[in-house]
N, C-alpha and C positions, 0 to 999 in steps of 0.2 A: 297695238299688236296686229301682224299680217293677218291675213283671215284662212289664210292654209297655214295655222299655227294654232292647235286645237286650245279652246275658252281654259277647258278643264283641265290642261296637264298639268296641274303643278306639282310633277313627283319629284320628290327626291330633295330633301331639301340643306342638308348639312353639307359641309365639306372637310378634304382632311387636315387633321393636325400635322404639326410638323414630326417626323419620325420621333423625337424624342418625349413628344406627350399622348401618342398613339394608344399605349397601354394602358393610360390611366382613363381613358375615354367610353361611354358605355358603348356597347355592340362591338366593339375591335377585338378581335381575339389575341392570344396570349400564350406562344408557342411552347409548349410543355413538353412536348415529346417530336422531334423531328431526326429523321432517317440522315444519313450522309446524301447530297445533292447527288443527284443520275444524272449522267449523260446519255443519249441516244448507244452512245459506244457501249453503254455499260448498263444499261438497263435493261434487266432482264425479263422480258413480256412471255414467255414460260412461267412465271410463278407469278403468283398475286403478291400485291406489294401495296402496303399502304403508309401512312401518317396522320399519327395524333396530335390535334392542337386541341386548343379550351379557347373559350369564349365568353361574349356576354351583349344581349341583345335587348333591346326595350321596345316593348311590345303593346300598342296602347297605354301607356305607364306602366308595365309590370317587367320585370326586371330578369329574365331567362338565363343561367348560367348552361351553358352547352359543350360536347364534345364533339370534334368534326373528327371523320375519320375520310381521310382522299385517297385514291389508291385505283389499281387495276384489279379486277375479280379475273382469273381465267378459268375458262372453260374448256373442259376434256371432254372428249369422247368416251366409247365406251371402253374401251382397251388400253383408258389409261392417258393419251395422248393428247395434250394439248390443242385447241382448235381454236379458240379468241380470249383476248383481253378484253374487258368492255372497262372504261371508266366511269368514275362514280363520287360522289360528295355524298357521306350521309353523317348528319346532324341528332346527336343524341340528346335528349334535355336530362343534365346531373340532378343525383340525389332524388330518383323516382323509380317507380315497382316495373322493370322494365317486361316482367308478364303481363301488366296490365295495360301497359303503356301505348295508346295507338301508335300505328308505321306507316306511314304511305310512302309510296313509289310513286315516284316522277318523272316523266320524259316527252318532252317535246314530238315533230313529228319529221316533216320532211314526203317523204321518207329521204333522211339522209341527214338530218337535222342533230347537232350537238341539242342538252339542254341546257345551255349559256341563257333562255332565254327565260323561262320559268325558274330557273337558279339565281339567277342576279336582275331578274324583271320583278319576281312575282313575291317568292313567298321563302327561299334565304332570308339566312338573318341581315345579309347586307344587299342593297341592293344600288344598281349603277343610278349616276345623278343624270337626269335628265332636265335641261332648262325647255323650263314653261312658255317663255317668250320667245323663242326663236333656236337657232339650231344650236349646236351644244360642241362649243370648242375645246380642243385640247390645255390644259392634261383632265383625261378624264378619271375620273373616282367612283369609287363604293360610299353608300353612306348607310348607318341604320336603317333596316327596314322596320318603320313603325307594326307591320301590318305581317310581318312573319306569321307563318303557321306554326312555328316552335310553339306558341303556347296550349295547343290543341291536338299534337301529335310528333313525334320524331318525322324524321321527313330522309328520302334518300331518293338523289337528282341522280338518274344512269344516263350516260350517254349509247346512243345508239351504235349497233356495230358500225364500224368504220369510221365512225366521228370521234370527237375528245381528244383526249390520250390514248385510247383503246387503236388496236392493231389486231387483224387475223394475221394468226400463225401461220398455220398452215395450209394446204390449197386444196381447192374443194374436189369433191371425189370424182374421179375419174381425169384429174389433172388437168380441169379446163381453168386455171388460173383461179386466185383468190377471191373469195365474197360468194362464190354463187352459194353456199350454205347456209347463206345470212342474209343478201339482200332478196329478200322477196317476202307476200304476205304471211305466209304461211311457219318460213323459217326466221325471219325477225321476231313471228311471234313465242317461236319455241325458244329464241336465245333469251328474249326477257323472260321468259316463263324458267326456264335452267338457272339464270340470273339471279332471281327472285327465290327461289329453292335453295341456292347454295346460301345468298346472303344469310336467310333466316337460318341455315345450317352454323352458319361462320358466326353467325352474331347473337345466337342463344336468342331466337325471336317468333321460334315458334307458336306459343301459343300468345302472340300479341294481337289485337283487331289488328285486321291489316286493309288496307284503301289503295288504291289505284287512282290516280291523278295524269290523266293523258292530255295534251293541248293538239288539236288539228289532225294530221294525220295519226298524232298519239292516240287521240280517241278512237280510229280506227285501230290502232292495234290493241285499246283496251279490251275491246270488242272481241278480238282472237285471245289473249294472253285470259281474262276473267273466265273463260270456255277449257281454256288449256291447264289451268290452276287449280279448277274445279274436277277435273279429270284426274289430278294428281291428288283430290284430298287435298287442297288447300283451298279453305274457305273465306271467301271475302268477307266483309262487314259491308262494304260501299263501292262505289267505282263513280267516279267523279269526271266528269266531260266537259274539257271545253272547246267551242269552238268546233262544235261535231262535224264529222262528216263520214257516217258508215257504207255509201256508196256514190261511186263514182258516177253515176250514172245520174245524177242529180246536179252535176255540174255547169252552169252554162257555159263555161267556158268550152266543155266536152259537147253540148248543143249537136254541132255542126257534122260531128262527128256518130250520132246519134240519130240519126233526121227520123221523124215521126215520133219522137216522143216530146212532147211539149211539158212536162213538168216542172223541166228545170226553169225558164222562164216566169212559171207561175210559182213558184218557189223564193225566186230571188227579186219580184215586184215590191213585197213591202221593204226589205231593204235597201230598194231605192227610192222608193218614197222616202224614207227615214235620210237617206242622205242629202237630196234634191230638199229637205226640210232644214237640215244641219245649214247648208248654202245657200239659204234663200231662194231658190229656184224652182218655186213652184207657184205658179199662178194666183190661187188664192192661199195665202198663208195662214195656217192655225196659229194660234197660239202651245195649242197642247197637241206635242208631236203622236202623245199612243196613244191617245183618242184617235186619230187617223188612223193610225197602222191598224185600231182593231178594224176598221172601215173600209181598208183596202187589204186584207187577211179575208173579209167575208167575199168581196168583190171578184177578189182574186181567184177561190175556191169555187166560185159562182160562176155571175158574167163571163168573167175570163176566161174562166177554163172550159166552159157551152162554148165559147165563139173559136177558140181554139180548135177543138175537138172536130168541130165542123167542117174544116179544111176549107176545100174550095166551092164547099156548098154554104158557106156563110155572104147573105147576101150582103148587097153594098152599105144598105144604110146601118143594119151591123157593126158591118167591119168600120164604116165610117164614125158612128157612137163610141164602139169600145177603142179606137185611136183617141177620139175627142179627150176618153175619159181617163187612157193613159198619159196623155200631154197632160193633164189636169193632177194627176198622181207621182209623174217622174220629172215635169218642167222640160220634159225634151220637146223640140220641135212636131208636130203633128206631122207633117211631110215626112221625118225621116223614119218617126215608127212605122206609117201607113208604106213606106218606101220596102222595110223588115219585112212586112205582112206580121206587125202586128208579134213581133219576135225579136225582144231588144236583147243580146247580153250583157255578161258582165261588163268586159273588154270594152264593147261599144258603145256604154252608157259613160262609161270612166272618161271615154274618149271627148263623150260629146256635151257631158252636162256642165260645161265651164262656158261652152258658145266657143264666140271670137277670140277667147283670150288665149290661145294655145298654153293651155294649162290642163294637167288632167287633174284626176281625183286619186287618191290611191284604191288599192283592191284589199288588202287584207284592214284598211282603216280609210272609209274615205273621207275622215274629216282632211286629213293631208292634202296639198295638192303642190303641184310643180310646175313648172315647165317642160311639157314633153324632148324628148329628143328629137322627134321628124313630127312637126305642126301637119304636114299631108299624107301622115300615116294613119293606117285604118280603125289600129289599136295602140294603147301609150306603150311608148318602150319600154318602161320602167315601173314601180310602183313605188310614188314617193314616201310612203313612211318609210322604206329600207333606206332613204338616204340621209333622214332626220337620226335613223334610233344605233344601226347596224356601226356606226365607228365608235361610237361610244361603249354601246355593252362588248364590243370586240374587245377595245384597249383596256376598259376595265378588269374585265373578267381576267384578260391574263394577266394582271398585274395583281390582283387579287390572289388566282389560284398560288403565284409564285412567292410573293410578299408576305402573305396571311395563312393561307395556309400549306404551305413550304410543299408544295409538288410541284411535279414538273419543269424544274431548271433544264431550260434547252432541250428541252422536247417539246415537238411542234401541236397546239392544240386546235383540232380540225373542227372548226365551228359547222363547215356541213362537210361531210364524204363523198365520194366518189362511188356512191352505190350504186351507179345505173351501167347496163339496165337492170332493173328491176324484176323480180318474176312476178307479175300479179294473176300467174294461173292458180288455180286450185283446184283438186280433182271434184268431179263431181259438180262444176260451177261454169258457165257460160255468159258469155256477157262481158258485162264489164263488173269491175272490181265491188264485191257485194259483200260486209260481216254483219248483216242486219240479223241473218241466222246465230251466229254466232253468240253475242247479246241477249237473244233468245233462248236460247239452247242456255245460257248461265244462268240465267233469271229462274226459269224451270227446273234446274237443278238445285239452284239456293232458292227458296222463294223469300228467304227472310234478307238475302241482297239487296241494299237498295241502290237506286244510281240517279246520280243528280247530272241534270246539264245547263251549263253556263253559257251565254251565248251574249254576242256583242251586237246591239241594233246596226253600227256601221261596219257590217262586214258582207263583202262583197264577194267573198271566197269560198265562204261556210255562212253561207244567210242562215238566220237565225229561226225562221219562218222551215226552212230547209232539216231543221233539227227536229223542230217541234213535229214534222211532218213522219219523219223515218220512225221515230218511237215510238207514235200514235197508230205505228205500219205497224211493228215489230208480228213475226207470227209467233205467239204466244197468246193464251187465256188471258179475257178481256180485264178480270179479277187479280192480273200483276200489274196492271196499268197503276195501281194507286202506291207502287213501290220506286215511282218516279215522278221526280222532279224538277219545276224549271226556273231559274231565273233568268232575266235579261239584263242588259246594261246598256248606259249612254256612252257604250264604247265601240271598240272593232276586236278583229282577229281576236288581237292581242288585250284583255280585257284591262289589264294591270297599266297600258300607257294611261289610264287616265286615273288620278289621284283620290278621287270621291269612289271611282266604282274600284278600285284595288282593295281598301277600306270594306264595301259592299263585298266583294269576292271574300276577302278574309272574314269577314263574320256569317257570311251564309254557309262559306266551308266550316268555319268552324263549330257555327252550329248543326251542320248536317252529322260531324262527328260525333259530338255529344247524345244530338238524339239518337244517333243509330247502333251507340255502344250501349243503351238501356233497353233490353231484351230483343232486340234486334225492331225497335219504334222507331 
């Protein structure tokens, strides 16, 4: 196996039957109720529209019979008027007390992001085949997902406005053309929050437990939408994070743009340890990778952050030691950190921790690695797990939505939108992009909320270290702290590309459900 071909992926392992034994196979669904095909000409994004198929999914050995319902939800205004279609998959499990039944809500992030990736990555009953050994050729396929959440809660994937199938109507007010009522933090988070009130209107789900499941920038909007729900009398059971990131301002990539605040650096140090460990590129190599990480978690909050802090009053031999001890932690050159002052980013470690071999690492998983586009560029042009995972769950997904469950014939499905720009003002708010209040604000309004975060060691996007750090912020009484929780995994971003920690992700979800639907433990 190449060695930018991660040890652990072996997801995904069936493939498919020929159409004529598709039915009799377990997890393929089994079309009971579908609509006449739509064309663009003739599909009407004024009204909601959906289709029913049935199913059947095996789940660790247990055998889930289910109902998909796919469809466009729209959204009016006050006066009646249409204002977006958003699209949506949600999966019902047949023959159970649907008031008691948990629901979670799903949506990837972006901002601009379909949830093709949590839908057919993670915890759908079907999910895309990805080869373990190397890149993954066409024809691509769906197969069982062993690791569904079906057996732990119904589940409903929204895509974000402007992605999917979903279309804005109408154009935002005062006629400065379409999206501005949607794309931004505040109004993204009102239309999931509208979204999420009409479903459980539409789908008799009111009084279900209900969860929030956001991945990346989704967890930022969990952050506004669990604040905004709470606002309306609708109370959560849970909210589920992965892959956090409730301000921007903790970015290194944003560093530069930021100058005098060093946190993000000391924030994203032990996930590059962790990955600089994953490539062997570290001076003296452990055996056991989070025995280090705790080691350089303390170093980092320490050491680090004193000699930081210091600026230009940190004398030489200092600054000379804590370089020594970063080469010692990250495998990068001593010259090039002491070159930083001692201030590595994401971008520039991706770049450099391969050496000579003009290869980088990926950012959102850096067990990945490629061949850069420009070997004399300062940062990788690219981020190679999008070039490993991105055609596969594309072809899949739309073959699936069309195939299995009979939507969207010849209507175009927007894996990401054309949201930007973006509004990330919000009144009252300065800086950069901040819903750490927000979080806050929900947790002190429920206190019997709980919220779990999931977090990938090789993630260079949303470090892991990064998460741990904004919740232990959170302004909130010290006494909510014990209504959160954390796992990690030997993954990245995307926690489900790797087949042991997806396994791991589904059973800690699934017990986070269990215990949080008994009296609210």
């Amino acid at each position: 196996m190449r060695k930018y071909i991660l040890l652990p992926l072996a997801i995904f392992l069936m493939s498919y039957l020929p159409a004529s034994a598709q039915r009799k196979e377990k997890g393929t669904p089994v079309i009971t109720n579908v609509a006449v095909a739509s064309t663009p000409d003739h599909f009407n994004y004024q009204r909601s529209q959906s289709v029913e198929t049935t199913g059947t999914v095996n789940v660790e050995g247990q055998t889930i019979g289910y109902t998909a319902k796919t469809g466009t939800l729209v959204l009016r205004n006050a006066v009646d008027t249409p204002m977006i279609a958003m699209s949506y998959t949600a999966y019902f499990k047949n023959g159970v007390d649907k008031s008691s039944r948990p629901i979670t809500f799903l949506y990837n992030g972006g901002p601009g992001s379909s949830t093709i990736w949590l839908h057919i990555g993670c915890f759908g009953p079907q999910k895309v085949f990805i080869n373990e050994a190397g890149r993954t050729q066409p024809p691509f396929k769906t197969v069982n997902n062993d690791y569904s959440l079906l057996d732990a809660s119904d589940l409903v994937f929204i895509d974000a406005p402007g992605t999917g199938f979903g279309e804005v109507i109408t154009k935002a007010r005062g006629g400065a053309g379409q999206g501005k009522d949607y794309f931004g933090i505040d109004q993204d988070g009102r239309a999931f929050t509208d979204f999420i009130e009409k479903f459980l209107t539409v789908n008799d789900r009111w009084n279900s437990p209900k969860y929030l499941f956001g991945e990346s920038y989704g967890t930022f909007r969990s952050a506004v939408v669990s604040r905004m729900l709470q606002g309306r009398g609708i109370s959560l059971n849970g909210v589920i994070l992965l892959s956090q990131l409730l301000t921007y301002s903790n970015m290194s990539e944003l560093a530069s743009s930021n100058v005098g605040s060093d946190l993000p650096y000391v924030l994203l140090l032990p996930s590059m340890t962790a990955t600089a460990w994953y490539h062997h590129k570290l001076p003296n190599q452990p055996a056991d990778m989070k025995s280090l990480l705790k080691e350089v978690e303390k170093f980092a909050l320490t050491d680090y952050t004193l000699a930081l802090a210091q600026g230009a009053q940190l004398d030489d031999a200092t600054f000379h030691a804590i370089a020594k001890k970063l080469h010692d932690y990250t495998g990068l050159d001593q010259a090039l950190i002491e070159k930083g002052n001692l201030r590595i980013s994401g971008p520039v470690f991706e770049k450099n921790l391969l050496g000579d071999s003009s290869q980088v690492t990926g950012r959102l998983d850096s067990r990945f690695a490629g061949d850069d586009f420009d070997p004399l560029s300062g940062t990788p042009g690219y981020d190679p797990m999008n070039s490993y995972i991105s055609p596969a769950f594309t072809a899949a997904f739309n073959g699936y939505m069309r195939d299995q469950l009979q939507f969207g014939k010849d209507l175009k499905y927007k894996t990401s939108g054309n949201v930007m720009p973006w509004d990330f003002k919000r009144a009252g708010y300065v800086g950069f992009p901040n819903v750490m209040n927000d979080l806050a604000q929900a947790m002190i309004y429920n206190p019997d909320m709980k919220v779990m975060l999931n977090s990938g060691y090789f993630d260079l996007g949303t470090p892991y270290f990064e998460g741990i750090y904004e919740m232990q912020h959170l302004p909130m009484p010290k006494a909510l702290q014990k209504n959160i929780e954390y796992k990690h995994y030997v993954s990245g971003h995307m926690v489900y590309l790797h087949q042991e920690s997806l396994k791991e992700l589904h059973d800690n979800v699934k017990d986070f459900i269990i215990r949080t639907l008994k009296t609210g433990k």
